[in-house]
N, C-alpha and C positions, 0 to 999 in steps of 0.2 A: 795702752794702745796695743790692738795685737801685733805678734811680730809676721812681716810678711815673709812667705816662704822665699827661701833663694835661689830662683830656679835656675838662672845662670852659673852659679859655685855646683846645685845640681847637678847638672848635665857636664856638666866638665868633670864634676866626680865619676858620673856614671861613662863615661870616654875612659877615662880612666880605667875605672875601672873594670870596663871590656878589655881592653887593651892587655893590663898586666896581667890577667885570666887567661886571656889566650895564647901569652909568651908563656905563661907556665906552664901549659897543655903542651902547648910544642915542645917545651925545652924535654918536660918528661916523656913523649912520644918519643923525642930523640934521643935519649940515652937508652930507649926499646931499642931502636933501631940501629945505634952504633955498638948496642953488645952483640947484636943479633947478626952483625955485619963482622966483627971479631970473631964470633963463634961458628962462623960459617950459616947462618941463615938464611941468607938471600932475603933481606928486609925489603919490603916494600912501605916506605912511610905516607901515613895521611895524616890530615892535620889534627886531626884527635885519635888517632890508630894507629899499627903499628902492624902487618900479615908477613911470618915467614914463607916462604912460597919451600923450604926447605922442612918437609914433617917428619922431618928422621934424624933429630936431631936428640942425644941423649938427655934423661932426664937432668941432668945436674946444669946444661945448655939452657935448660928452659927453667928451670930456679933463679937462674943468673939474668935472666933475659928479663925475667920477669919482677928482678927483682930491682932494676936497674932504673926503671920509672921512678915507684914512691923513693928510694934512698938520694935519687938527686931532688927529687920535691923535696924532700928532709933538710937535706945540706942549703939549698936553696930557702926555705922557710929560716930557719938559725941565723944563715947569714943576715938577708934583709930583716930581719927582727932586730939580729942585736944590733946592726946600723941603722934601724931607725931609732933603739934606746939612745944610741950612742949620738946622732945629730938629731936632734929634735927640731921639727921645723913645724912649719906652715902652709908651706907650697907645693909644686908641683910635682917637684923630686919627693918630698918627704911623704907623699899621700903615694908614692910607687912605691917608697920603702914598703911603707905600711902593709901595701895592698899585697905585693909581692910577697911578703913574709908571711903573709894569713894565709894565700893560697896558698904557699907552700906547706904551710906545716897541716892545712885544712886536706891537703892531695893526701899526704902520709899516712896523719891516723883518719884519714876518710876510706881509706880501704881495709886499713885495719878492723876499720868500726863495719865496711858490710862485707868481710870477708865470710862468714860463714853460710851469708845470703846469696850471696854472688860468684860463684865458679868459676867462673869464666875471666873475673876480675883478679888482677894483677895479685893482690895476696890470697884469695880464694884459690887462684891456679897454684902457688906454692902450696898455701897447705892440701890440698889434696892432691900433690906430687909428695908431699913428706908424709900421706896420708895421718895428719893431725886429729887427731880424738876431738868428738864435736863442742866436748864439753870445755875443752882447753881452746879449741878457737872463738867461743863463744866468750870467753873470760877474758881473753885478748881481745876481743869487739868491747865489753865493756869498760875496761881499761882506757882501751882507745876514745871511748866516748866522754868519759869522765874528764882525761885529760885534753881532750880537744874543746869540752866548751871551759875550764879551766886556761889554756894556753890564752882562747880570745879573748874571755873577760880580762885576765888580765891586762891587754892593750887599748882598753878605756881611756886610760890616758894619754895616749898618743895621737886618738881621736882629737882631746880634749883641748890638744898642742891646737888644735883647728880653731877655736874659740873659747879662749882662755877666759876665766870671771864671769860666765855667763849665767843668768838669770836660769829656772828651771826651763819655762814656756820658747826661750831663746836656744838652749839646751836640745830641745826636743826637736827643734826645728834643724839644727845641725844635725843630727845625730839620724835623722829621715834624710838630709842630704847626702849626706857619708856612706850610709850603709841602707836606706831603704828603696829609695829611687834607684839606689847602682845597682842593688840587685835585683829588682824588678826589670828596669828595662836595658840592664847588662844580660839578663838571662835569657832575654826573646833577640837580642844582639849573637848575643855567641851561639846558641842557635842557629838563626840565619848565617852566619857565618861558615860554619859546619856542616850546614847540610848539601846534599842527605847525610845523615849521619852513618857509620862504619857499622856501630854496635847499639844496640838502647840502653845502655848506660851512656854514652854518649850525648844520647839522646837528651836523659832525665837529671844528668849529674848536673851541668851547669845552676839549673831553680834548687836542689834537692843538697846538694853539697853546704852550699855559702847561707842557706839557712844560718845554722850556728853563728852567725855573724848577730843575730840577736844578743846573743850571751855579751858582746862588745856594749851593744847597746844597753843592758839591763845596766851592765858596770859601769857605764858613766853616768847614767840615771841615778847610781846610786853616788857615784862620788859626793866629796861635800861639797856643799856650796860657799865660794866666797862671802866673807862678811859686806865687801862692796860691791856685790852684783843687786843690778837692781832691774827694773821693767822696762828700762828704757830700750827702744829700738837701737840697734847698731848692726852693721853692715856685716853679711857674715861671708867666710871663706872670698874674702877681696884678694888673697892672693894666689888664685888660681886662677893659670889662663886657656880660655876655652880653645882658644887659637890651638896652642901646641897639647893641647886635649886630643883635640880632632885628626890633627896632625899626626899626631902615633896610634892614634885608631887605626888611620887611612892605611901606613903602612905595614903596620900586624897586621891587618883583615885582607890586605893585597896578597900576602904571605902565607895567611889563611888559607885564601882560595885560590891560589896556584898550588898546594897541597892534596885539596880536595879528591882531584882522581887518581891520585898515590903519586912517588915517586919511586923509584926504582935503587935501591943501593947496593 
């Protein structure tokens, strides 16, 4: 029997996971914006951006400012990682661990990895304030990338925490719940959310970033299969609830869009 897709566990993933996408954007917007208010900036915060109205600030002000995004994406990824190793779940809470922790550590070496394309971008602006030789930033991009789809595969299994013993066909159906539906139409979400957008990275980064979320799926694709998984139908991500899905969409995306035309710090 085929198994039928779970559009309800779907869409509650994908709530989800708009949701902890967009508390990470803000939170690293935010730590732009409270160095930049430390350092005398005159920040103006939006809700994927971050404009000093203060351009005479020395260079080591703008290393620090800049560099204040990914390193709390950093700390942010670690922590939700190793608590989601640490309480393995099923639910509602345990798929924010997850999520939270990927974006974080996906923000980090996501900039790392298009720092030598993107100027303008949060490690870009350092290294060509430290003006970095291309070929060392280039090397640190690949670094970055190796270890970024390396980090996601390895949390295959905490996917897997979602539907444990499952058959390959049953497998594949989670595994499009989890990560393909959320990013699909978490990506036209956060989006809409944002706009107009600040920057076109802003823009593109939402579709262009959470890619790599494949490399989670290839790795549980490949995990092994139980010897008692078999073809039968069974009811997948039943504990997830769309209710308080929606529910903390509503109020990041409220939070979102009182952001939108800056605020003043």
């Amino acid at each position: 029997m085929k198994t039928p897709f779970p559009w309800r566990g779907a869409l509650t993933a994908a709530a989800h996971y708009t949701a902890a996408f967009s508390v990470t954007t803000l939170l690293h917007e935010l730590a732009h914006a409270l160095v930049s208010k430390a350092l005398g900036g005159q920040p103006v915060l939006y809700n994927s951006a971050v404009n000093s109205l203060n351009q005479h600030l020395p260079a080591s002000s703008e290393v620090a400012i800049a560099l204040a995004g990914p390193l709390l994406s950093l700390v942010q990824g670690l922590v939700f990682l190793a608590w989601a190793w640490r309480r393995r779940g099923a639910g509602d809470a345990a798929l924010w661990r997850l999520y939270l922790g990927l974006f974080g550590i996906i923000n980090f070496l996501g900039y790392l990895l298009i720092g030598p394309f993107v100027p303008y971008g949060d490690i870009g602006r350092v290294e060509a304030l430290w003006h970095v030789p291309m070929w060392a930033s280039v090397t640190l991009a690949a670094g970055a990338g190796f270890g970024l789809h390396l980090a996601v595969s390895r949390t295959a299994p905490l996917f897997l925490d979602f539907g444990p013993g499952l058959a390959r066909p049953q497998r594949g159906q989670l595994m499009r719940a989890l990560v393909a539906l959320p990013w699909l139409l978490g990506s036209v979400l956060i989006t809409a959310l944002g706009w107009p957008s600040p920057t076109p990275i802003s823009f593109i980064y939402p579709i262009m970033s959470n890619m790599v979320l494949g490399a989670a799926w290839g790795g549980a694709m490949r995990q092994p299969y139980p010897t008692s998984a078999t073809g039968e139908t069974l009811p997948l991500l039943p504990s997830l609830h769309l209710g308080w899905a929606v529910a903390a969409l509503v109020v990041v995306g409220v939070v979102f869009r009182l952001l939108a035309p800056g605020v003043a710090l």
